[in-house]
Each structure stands twice: as C-alpha cells, then as structure tokens.
N, C-alpha and C positions, 0 to 999 in steps of 0.2 A: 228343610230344603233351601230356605234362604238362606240360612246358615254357609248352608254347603257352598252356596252361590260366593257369597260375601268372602269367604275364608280362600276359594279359588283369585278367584279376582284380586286380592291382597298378599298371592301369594305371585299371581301375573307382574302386578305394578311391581314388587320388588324383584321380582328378578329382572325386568325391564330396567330400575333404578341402577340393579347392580351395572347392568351392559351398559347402561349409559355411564357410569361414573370409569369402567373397567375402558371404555374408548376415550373418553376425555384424558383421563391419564396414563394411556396406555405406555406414552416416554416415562414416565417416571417409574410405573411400574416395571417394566422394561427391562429400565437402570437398574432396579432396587433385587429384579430378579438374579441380572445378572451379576450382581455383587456379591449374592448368596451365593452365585453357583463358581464366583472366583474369576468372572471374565470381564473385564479392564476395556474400554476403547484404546485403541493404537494412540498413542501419543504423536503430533505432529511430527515430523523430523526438524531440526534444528540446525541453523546454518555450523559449521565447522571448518575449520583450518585447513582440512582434511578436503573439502568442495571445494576451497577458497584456492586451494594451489591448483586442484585441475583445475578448475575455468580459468586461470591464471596462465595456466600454459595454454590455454587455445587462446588467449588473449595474444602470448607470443607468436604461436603459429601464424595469426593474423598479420601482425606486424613482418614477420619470413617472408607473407604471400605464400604460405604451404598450405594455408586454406582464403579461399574467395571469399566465404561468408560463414559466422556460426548463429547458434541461438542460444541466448542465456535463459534458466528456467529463475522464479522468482527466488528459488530456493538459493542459488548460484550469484545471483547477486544481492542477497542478502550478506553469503558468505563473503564474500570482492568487501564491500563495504563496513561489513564489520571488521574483517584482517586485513583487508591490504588495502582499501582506498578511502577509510574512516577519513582522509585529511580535504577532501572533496567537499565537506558539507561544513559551515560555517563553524569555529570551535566552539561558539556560544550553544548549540545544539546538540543538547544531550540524547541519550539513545540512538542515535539514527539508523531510519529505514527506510525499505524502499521493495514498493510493491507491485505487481502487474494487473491489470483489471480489462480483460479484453483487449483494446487499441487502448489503455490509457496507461500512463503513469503515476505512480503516486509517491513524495519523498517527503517526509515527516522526521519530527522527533520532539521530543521536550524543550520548548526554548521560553526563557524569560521572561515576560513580563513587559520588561524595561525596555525590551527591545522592537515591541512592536508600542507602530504610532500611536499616542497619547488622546488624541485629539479627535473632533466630528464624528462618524456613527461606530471606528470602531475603538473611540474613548468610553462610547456606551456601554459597549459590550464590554470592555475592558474590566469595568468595574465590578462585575459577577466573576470573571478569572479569578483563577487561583494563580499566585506570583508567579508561578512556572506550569507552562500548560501545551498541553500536546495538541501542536500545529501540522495538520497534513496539506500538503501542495497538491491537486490532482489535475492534470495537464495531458496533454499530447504533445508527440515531437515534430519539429520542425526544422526542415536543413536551413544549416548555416555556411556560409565559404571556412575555407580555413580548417578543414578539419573541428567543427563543432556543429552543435545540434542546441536548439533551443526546446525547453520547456515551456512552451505556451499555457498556460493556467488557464484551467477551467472551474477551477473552486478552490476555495482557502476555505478550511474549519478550523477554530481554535477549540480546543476542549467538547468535540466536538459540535460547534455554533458555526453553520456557515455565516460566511462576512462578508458583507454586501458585495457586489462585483465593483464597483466604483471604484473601491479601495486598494482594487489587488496592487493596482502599479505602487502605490505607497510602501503598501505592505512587503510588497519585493523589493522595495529601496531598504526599507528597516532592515532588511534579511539578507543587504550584502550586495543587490542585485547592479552592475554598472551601466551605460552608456555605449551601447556598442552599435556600429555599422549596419542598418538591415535586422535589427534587435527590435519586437512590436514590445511597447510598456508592458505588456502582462506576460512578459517570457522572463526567463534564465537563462542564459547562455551555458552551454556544457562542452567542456573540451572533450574528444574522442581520442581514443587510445591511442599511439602513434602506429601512420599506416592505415588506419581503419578515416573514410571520406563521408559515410552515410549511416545512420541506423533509424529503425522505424521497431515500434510495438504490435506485437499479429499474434492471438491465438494462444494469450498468456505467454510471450517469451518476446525477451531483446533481442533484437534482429541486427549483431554489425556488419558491413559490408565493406572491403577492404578498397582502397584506391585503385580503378583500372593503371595498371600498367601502358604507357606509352608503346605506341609501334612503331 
C-alpha cells in the first residue's frame, strides 16, 4: 500500500515537473513546433524604393498645398532616408536610421570612434568602444522659425551605453551640430521640406504641416 502511495505521488511530481518545464518554455517549444509543422513568423517589412517614392510624392503634394498636412509611418521614413534623403545625416554615419517611439524620435547609425569627444566621462566610456559603434540620438521636436524643427535630445547611447546628460551638447558639436538662433545646446536643428512650417511626433507617425497660406 505504501508502495502504491509512493509510485502515485512520483508519478504526480513528474507530471507537475513536466507542466512546469512545458510553461517555462512554452516560446521555444512553440518555435520548435511550429518549424516541424513548416510555419515561419512574417518577416518584418523592409523599407523600399518602392515606399520611398510614394511618401516622396506626398511630400510633393505638400509643397503644391494639395494636402494641409500628412503622417509619415516609421516604415516611410525609413524608406525617405535610405533613397532619397541619405545626404541629411552626417557622411561619417554609416547605416543610418531613424525611428518613432510614441512622441519621440530616434536617428542613429554607425559612426567612428574618432569622432566622438575624447576626453572627461565620455573618454571613459570611449575606451570599452569598439572603433566604430552604434550611436542613437533619442529626442523630441521642437519648432524652429524658418522652416526647421529642432531635435532636442533626450538621451545619447553609444553601443548601446547611455552617456551622461552633461555631455550631449559636446557630443552634438562632434556630430556636426552648429550655432543657430533660438537653437537649446542639446538640439539639432533640421531643415523641413519646402513649403512644409511645422511638424511634431504623435501615435507612431511624423506629422508635417504645411505653411498657412496668406489671406
């Protein structure tokens, strides 16, 4: 009878072991099932030539005034930025991107080494870098006269290491950043498409808004 007890009870904790291990890795199992049965997750979509010219022509319509305002999805300005406005971002910056995250923006890419500052806490950090290391800007916009918008920074990462806040104005000097009018140290100034006065980030999408017409 104890027997009987003992061999129940041993056959309870293993199938409990099994539930337990079968939820812990229920993703990989998942995976592993659905690789047997031939079924693949969707691959992301990938920006193209092909998205790069429509958003390109609502960029025109902008500038016509035959539209008041559009939204760019992140996928859409990927595309802009890989075909047609790669010349936007510093040439020392390889890959470059550029990303939406709620109200924020983020523009990154692989840049040198040599080109960020040498010196005080991010010489520290410098020195665990690899020569070439992927730097994201993550920022909100801010209007500027003149047809521009600034990138106010709200974090720098290099490979990804955030880098102290002190630094960012430097760190935007090393990366191009100039002197401008109504310009806070920790921005980027960005020119906006001709015709286009204002844009803001809302809801995962660029938002431009074309100059009111005079009455």
């Amino acid at each position: 009878m104890i027997g009987g007890c003992l061999k129940r009870l041993f056959l309870l904790a293993l199938v409990l072991l099994v539930a337990a291990g079968a939820w812990l890795y229920r993703d990989r199992i998942r995976t592993a099932w659905d690789e047997l049965r031939g079924v693949r997750e969707a691959e992301a979509p990938q920006p193209t030539e092909e998205i790069a010219a429509r958003a390109s022509a609502r960029i025109d319509s902008l500038a016509e005034r035959s539209l008041e305002r559009a939204a760019f999805s992140e996928l859409e300005l990927q595309s802009l930025l890989t075909f047609r406005f790669a010349g936007i971002m510093p040439a020392f910056v390889d890959n470059p991107r550029v990303a939406l995250d709620g109200e924020q923006i983020q523009l990154g890419g692989r840049v040198p080494l040599d080109r960020l500052p040498s010196t005080g806490a991010l010489g520290e950090v410098a020195m665990v870098l690899p020569d070439t290391s992927d730097v994201t800007l993550s920022g909100t916009l801010l209007p500027l006269p003149d047809g521009r918008v600034a990138v106010a920074v709200d974090e720098i990462t290099a490979a990804r290491i955030p880098l102290p806040r002190r630094i960012v104005p430097t760190v935007l000097r090393h990366l191009g950043r100039t002197r401008e009018p109504g310009l806070p140290e920790d921005a980027i100034a960005v020119r906006l498409p001709p015709g286009v006065s204002s844009a803001y980030v809302r809801n995962d999408s660029l938002v431009l808004i074309v100059t009111a017409q005079p009455r």
